[in-house]
Each structure stands twice: as structure tokens, then as C-alpha cells.
C-alpha positions as CSV (number, residue, x, y, z in Angstrom):
1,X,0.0,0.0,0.0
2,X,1.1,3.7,-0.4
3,X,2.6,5.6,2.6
4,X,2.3,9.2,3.2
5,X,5.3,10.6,4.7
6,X,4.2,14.4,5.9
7,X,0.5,14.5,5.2
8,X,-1.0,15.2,1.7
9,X,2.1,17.6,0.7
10,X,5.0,15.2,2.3
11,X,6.5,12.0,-0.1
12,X,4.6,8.9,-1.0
13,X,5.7,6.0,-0.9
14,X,5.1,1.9,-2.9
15,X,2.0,1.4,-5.0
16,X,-1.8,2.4,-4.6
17,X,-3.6,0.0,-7.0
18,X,-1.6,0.3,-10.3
19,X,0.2,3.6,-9.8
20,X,3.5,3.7,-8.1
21,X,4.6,6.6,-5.8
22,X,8.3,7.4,-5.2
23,X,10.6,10.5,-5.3
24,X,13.9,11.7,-7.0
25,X,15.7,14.4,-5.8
26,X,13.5,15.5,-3.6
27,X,10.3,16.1,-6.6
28,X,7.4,13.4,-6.1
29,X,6.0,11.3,-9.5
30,X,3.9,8.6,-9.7
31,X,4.2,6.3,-12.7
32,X,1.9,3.2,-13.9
33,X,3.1,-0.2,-12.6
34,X,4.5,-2.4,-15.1
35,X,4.9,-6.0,-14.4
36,X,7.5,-7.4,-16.4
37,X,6.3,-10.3,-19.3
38,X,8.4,-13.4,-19.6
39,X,6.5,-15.5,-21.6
40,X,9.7,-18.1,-22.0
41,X,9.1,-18.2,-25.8
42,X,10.8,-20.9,-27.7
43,X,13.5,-17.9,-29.1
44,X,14.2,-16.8,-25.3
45,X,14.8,-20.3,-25.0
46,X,17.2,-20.9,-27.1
47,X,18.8,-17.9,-26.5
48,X,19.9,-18.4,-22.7
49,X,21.0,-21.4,-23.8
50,X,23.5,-20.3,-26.1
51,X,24.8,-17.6,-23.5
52,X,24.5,-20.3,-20.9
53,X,26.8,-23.0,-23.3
54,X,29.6,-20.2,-24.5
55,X,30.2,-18.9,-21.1
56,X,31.2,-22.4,-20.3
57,X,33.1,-22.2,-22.6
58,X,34.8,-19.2,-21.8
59,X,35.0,-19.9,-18.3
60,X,37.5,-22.8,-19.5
61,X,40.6,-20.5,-21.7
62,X,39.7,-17.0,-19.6
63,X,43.6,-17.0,-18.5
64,X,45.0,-18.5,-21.1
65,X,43.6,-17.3,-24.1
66,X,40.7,-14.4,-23.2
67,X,42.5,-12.1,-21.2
68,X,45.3,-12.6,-23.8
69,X,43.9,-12.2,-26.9
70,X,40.9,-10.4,-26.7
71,X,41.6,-7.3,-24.9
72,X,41.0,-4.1,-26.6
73,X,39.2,-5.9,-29.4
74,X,36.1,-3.0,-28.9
75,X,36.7,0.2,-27.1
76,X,35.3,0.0,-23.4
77,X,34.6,-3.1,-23.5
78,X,36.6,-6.0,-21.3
79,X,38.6,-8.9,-22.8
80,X,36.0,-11.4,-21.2
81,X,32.7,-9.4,-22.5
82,X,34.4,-8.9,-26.3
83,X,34.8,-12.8,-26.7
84,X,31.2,-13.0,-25.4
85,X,29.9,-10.5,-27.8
86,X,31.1,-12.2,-31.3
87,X,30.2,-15.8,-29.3
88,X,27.5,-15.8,-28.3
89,X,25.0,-15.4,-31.9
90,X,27.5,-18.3,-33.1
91,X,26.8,-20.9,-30.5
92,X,24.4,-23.4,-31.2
93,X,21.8,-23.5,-28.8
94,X,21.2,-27.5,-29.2
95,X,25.3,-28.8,-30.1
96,X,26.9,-25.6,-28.0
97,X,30.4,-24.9,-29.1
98,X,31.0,-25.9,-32.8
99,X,33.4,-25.2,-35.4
100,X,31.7,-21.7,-36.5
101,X,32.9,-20.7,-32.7
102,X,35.6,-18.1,-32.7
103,X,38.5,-18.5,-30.5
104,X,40.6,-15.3,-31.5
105,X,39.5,-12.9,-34.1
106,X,42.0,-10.4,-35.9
107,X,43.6,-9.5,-39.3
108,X,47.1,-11.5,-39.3
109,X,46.5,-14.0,-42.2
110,X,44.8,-17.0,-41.1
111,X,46.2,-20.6,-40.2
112,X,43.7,-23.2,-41.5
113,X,43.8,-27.4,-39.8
114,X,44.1,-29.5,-42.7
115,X,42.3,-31.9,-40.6
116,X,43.6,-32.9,-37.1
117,X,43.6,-36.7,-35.5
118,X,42.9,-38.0,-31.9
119,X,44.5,-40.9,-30.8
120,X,42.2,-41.9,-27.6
121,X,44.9,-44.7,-26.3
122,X,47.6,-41.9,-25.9
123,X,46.0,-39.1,-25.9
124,X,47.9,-37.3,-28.3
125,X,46.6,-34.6,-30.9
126,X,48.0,-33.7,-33.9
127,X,46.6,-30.9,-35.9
128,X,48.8,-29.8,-39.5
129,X,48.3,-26.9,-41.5
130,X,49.4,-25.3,-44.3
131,X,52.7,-23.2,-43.5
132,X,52.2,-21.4,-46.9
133,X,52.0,-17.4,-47.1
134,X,49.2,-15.5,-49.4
135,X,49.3,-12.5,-47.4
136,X,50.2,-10.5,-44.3
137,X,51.7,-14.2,-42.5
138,X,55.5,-15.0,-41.6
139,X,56.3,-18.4,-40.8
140,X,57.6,-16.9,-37.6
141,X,54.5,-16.2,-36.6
142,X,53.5,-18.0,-33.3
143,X,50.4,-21.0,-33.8
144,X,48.2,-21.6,-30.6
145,X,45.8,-24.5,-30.6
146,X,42.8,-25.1,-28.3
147,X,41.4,-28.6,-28.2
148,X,37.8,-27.8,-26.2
149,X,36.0,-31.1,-24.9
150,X,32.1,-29.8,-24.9
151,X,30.7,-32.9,-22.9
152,X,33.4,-33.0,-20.2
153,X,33.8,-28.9,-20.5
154,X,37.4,-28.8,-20.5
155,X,40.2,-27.0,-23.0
156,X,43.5,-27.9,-23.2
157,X,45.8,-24.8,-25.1
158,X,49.3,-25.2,-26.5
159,X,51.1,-21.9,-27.0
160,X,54.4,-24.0,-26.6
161,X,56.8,-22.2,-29.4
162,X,54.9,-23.8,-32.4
163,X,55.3,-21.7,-35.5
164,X,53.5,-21.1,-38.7
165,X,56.6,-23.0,-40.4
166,X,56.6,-25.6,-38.5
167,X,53.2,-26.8,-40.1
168,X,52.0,-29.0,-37.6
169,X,51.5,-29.0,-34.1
170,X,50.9,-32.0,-31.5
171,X,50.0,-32.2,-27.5
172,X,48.7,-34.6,-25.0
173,X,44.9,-33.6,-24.3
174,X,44.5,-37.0,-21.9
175,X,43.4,-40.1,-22.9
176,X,40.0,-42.4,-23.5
177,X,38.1,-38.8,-25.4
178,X,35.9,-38.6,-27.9
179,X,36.7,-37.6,-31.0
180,X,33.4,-36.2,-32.0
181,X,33.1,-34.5,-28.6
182,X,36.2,-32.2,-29.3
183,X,36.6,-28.9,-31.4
184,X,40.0,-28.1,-32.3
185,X,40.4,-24.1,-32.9
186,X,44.0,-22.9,-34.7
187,X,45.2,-19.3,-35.1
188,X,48.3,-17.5,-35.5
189,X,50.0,-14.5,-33.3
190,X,52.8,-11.9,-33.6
191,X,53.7,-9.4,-31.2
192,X,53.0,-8.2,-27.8
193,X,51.0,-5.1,-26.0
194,X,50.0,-2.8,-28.3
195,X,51.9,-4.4,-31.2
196,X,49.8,-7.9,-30.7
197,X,48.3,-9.0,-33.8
198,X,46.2,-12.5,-34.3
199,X,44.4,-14.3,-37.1
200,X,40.6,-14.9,-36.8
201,X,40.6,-18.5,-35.4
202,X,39.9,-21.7,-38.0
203,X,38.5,-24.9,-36.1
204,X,38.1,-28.7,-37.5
205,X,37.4,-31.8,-35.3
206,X,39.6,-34.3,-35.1
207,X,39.1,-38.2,-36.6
């Protein structure tokens, strides 16, 4: 119910049917009351589910990939909410993280997996690419790849020293994984600070 604070001149307070009383700065207004709709339509659905499935995501490479790469990508903005911007409308709201997921965005020519293999007995990943140069590349240029396991929501990264020459990279991701259940995500880096430059991020999953 509505409260009158000072008689018929003084504030008002809460609701009286479907007007609300309240005060700003001292000046009384009263303003219909609006009940927010959530109707939980199939769309909003969907929706949450894809924010829901790439902050998992993120949650798994914040340190060692998010707060790396993505900071500065738009002005004001934090590394963590820029990877969430260009994720979230790519995220499936059914399969989650797929290959049209973006680990790294940038204009440093891109490094593309010529398919990548997963051997579950060793646990071993090996993902080559091409180490040929049709634009703004170097084969100096350092390759980071991020095998992401969507059922057990884990990401392994290597950043070890692997180059665009070298045209291949390997690492140990653990053993008994499912091939199918994994998204392997390449891209390529030169620099540091302000001079930091990466490709836009290329993914395949592994055989």
C-alpha cells in the first residue's frame, strides 16, 4: 500500500492500485506499474541457452587465451565481454560450441587445420596446416591451438613455441576422449601489448 510521509504535501511512498509513488531528488512522480512479461518463448529459450553453453566455454581458456587475446578488441569493453559478444550469436543452442565458434578474431592471415587426428589410447593430438603465405603471415609467426572437450567442458591450449613453419602441431589432451566430442580451434599471433596482432581463429574436429 502507499505511505504518506508528511500529510498530503510530504513523499509517497510503494503502490496504490496500479500507480507507483516514489521521489527523485526530492520532486514526487507517480508512474503506472509495469509488471515485467516473460512469456519463455521458444526464441528466449534458445537464446539463454546459447549464452549459458559459450560462457562455459569461456569460463574454460579465460587465462590463457581471453584475457590474452581479446583485450582491446572494442573500445570499453573487457577482454571477457568482447569474446562473449562475437560468441554468443555463433553458438548453437542445441550442439553448443561448434566449429563456426571463434577462439581469436583479428587481421594477421589466417592458419587453417588440414584436418587434425585423436588418438584416444595416448592421448595425443596432432593438428597440421598449411605453412604457406598469401598475405600479411610469416612463418615466424606463433600458432596456438585449443582442443575444447564440450561434454566433459574442458580446453587444453598449447602456446608451446609452435610456428606457422613448423606446419603442424601435437600435444597430449589426456586419454580415452571422444573424437566427436572435441573442437580443435587454430590461429596465429605476432607481437605483444600494443603491437599484438592475431588471425581470426579456424576450427576442425579431429578423426
Amino acid at each position: 500500500m502507499a505511505i504518506m510521509l508528511g500529510g498530503i504535501t510530504g513523499k509517497v511512498r510503494k503502490k496504490l492500485g496500479s500507480v507507483v509513488f516514489a521521489s527523485i531528488y526530492g520532486i514526487n512522480y507517480a508512474r503506472s506499474l509495469v509488471t515485467p512479461a516473460n512469456p519463455n518463448t521458444p526464441a528466449q529459450q534458445a537464446q539463454r541457452s546459447k549464452v549459458r553453453l559459450a560462457i562455459e566455454f569461456a569460463k574454460t581458456i579465460t587465462t590463457s587465451v581471453i584475457q590474452k587475446f581479446w583485450l582491446n578488441k572494442y573500445p570499453g569493453m573487457s577482454a571477457f565481454n568482447a569474446f562473449m559478444k562475437q560468441n554468443i550469436s555463433l553458438t548453437d543452442s542445441t550442439d553448443g560450441i561448434t566449429v563456426a565458434n571463434k577462439v581469436s578474431s583479428g587481421s594477421l592471415e589466417a592458419v587453417v587445420p588440414d584436418g587434425s587426428n585423436y588418438v584416444s589410447v595416448t592421448g595425443v593430438l596432432t593438428v597440421p596446416f598449411s605453412g604457406a603465405i598469401l598475405g600479411n603471415g610469416l612463418e615466424t609467426d606463433t600458432i596456438v591451438c585449443v582442443a575444447y572437450d564440450k561434454v566433459n567442458k574442458v580446453s587444453f591450449v598449447n602456446d608451446s613455441g609452435v610456428v606457422r613453419g613448423d606446419e603442424s602441431v601435437d600435444f597430449n589432451i589426456g586419454i580415452g576422449r571422444t573424437s566427436e566430442n572435441i573442437i580443435v580451434f587454430l590461429f596465429a599471433y605476432r607481437g605483444t601489448g600494443t603491437s599484438l596482432i592475431t588471425s581470426t581463429s579456424n576450427a576442425a574436429v579431429p578423426d
